[in-house]
N, C-alpha and C positions, 0 to 999 in steps of 0.2 A: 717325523722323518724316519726315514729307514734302508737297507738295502739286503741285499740277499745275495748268494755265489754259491758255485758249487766248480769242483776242478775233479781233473784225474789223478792228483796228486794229496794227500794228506792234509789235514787241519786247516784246511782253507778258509776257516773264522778268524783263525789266530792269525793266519799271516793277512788275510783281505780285511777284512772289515773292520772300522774302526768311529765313530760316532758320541756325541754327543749334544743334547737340545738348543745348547747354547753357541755351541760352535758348528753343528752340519754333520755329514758324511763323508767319509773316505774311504775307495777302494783301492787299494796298491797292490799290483801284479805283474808279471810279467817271467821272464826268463831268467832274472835275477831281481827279483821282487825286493823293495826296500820301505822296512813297516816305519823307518825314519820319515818319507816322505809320506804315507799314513797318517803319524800324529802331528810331523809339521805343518801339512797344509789346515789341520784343524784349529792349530794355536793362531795362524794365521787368519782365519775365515772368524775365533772367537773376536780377536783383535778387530775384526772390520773388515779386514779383505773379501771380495767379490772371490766368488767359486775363481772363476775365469782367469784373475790376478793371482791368487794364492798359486794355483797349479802351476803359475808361468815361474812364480817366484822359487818354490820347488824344483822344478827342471831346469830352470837355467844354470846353475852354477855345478852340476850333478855330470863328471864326464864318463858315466854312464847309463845316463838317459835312452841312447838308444834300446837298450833291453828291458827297460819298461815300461807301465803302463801306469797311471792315475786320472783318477776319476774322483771328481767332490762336485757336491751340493753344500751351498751354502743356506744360513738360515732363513734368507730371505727368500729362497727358489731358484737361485740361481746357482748356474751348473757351470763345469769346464773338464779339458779331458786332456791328456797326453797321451798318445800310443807313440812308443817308440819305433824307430825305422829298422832295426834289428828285430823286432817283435815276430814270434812264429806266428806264419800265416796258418789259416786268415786270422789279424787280428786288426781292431777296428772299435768307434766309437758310435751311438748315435743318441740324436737329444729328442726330447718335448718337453714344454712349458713346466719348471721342476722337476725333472726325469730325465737323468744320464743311465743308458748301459752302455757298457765296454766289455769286450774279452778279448782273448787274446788262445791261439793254439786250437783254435777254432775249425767244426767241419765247413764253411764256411758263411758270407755274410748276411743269408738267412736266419744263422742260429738269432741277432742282434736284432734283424729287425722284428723274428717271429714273439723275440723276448719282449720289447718294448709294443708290438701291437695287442699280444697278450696282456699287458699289467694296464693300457688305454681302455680294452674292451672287458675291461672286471670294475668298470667303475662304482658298480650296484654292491660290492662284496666289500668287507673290512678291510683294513688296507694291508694288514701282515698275510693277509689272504691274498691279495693279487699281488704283493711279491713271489709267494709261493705260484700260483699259475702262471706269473711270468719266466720263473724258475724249468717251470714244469713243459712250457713253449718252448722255449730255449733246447730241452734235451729232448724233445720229440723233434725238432729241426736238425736235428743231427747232433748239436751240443760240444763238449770236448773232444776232439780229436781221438783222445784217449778212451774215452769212455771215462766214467766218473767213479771218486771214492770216497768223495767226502762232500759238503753243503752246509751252511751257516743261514741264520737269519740274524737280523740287529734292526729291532724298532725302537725308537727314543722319542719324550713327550717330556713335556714341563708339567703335565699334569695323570703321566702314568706311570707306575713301575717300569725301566725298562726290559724289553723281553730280548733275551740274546740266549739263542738255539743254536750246538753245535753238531754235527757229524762230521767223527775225526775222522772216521773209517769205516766204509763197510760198502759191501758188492752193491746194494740198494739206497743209496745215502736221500735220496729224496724221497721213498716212501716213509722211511726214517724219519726223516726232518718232520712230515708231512703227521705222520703219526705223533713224533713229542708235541709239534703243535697244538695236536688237539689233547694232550691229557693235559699239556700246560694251560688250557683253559677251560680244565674240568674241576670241581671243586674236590679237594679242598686247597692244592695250590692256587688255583686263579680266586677264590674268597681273600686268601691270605696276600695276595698282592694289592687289594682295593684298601687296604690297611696301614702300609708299608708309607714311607716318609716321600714323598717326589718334591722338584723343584718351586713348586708351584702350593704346597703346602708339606714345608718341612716340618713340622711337627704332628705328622699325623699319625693315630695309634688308635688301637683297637678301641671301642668304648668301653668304657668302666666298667665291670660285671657288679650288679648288687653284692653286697657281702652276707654272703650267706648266714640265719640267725644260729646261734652259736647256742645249743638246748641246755639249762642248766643242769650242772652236775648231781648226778644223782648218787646220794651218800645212804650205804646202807647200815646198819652194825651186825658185825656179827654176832650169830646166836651165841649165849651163854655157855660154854663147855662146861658140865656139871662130873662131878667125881662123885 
């Protein structure tokens, strides 16, 4: 599982994106964006809740939900979304079969669907790959309102290192992203992650290196000093 964002506003990793294997994906955004509804809807989706239920359970008691936005996938493929009615236009949700995007503050509702036919029509490519081109649809559709300054990625696996890429700031945040991706699966980081402990075998480590033979010590005397 995984998801990707990118805003015109700052560290849009830290505040959006939130994941893990066993409990699903969470995107929280909006005009007052709340990472509480982030990790709750996860503990919930760990616990059992359907994407659908979780979200509902999060926003209802929340009396300011109008201002924004969640979005989860839960671990079984199932999705759900809240846009608040307060939400800077255009902002909006839409689904497929395991596959929610949302934004919000949006040039408008192009940006969403161009995002999601982009990541449908990358089916041939790795999957943190057509996050990225669905990324990359998105901000040729027009994108933020604002223009963009920052972009995350977060893929999670019971049988990989997770990969979570950030860009806090910068005038180009998607070539950015786009770039650490590929040194992040250049060696010698991307060797060093197939080695690393994940869900699915927690005890895993580098293989034993032989010990190298240890040449016995070589004792000489020294020469005789003669007077």
């Amino acid at each position: 599982m995984g998801g990707a964002a990118a805003t015109g506003s700052l560290c849009v990793g830290g505040w959006v994106l939130r994941g893990d294997a066993d409990s699903g994906m969470s995107a929280s955004q909006g005009t007052a964006p709340s990472t509480l509804w982030g990790d709750g809807v996860l503990r919930l989706m760990r616990d059992g809740a359907p994407a659908s239920d979780a979200v509902e359970r999060m926003v209802a008691p929340d009396t300011g939900r109008a201002h924004r936005q969640l979005a989860a996938l839960d671990p079984r493929g199932g999705t759900g979304a809240h846009t608040g009615v307060e939400s800077v236009a255009y902002a909006g949700e839409a689904f497929a079969p395991g596959v929610v995007v949302a934004g919000n503050m949006l040039t408008g509702p192009e940006v969403i669907e161009t995002a999601l036919a982009r990541y449908l029509g990358a089916a041939d490519r790795p999957f943190a790959e057509r996050l990225l081109v669905a990324l990359d649809g998105a901000a040729q559709a027009g994108g933020d309102a604002r223009g963009l300054k920052s972009a995350a990625l977060l893929v999670v696996s019971r049988r990989a290192a997770p990969l979570t890429l950030r860009i806090d700031h910068s005038d180009r945040p998607l070539a950015a992203l786009g770039d650490l991706y590929r040194v992040a699966h250049a060696d010698p980081y991307f060797g060093w992650t197939k080695v690393v402990p994940v869900l699915d075998d927690p005890y895993r480590a580098p293989p034993s290196e032989a010990v190298p033979e240890v040449p016995e010590p070589i004792i000489e005397a020294s020469p005789a000093v003669k007077r």
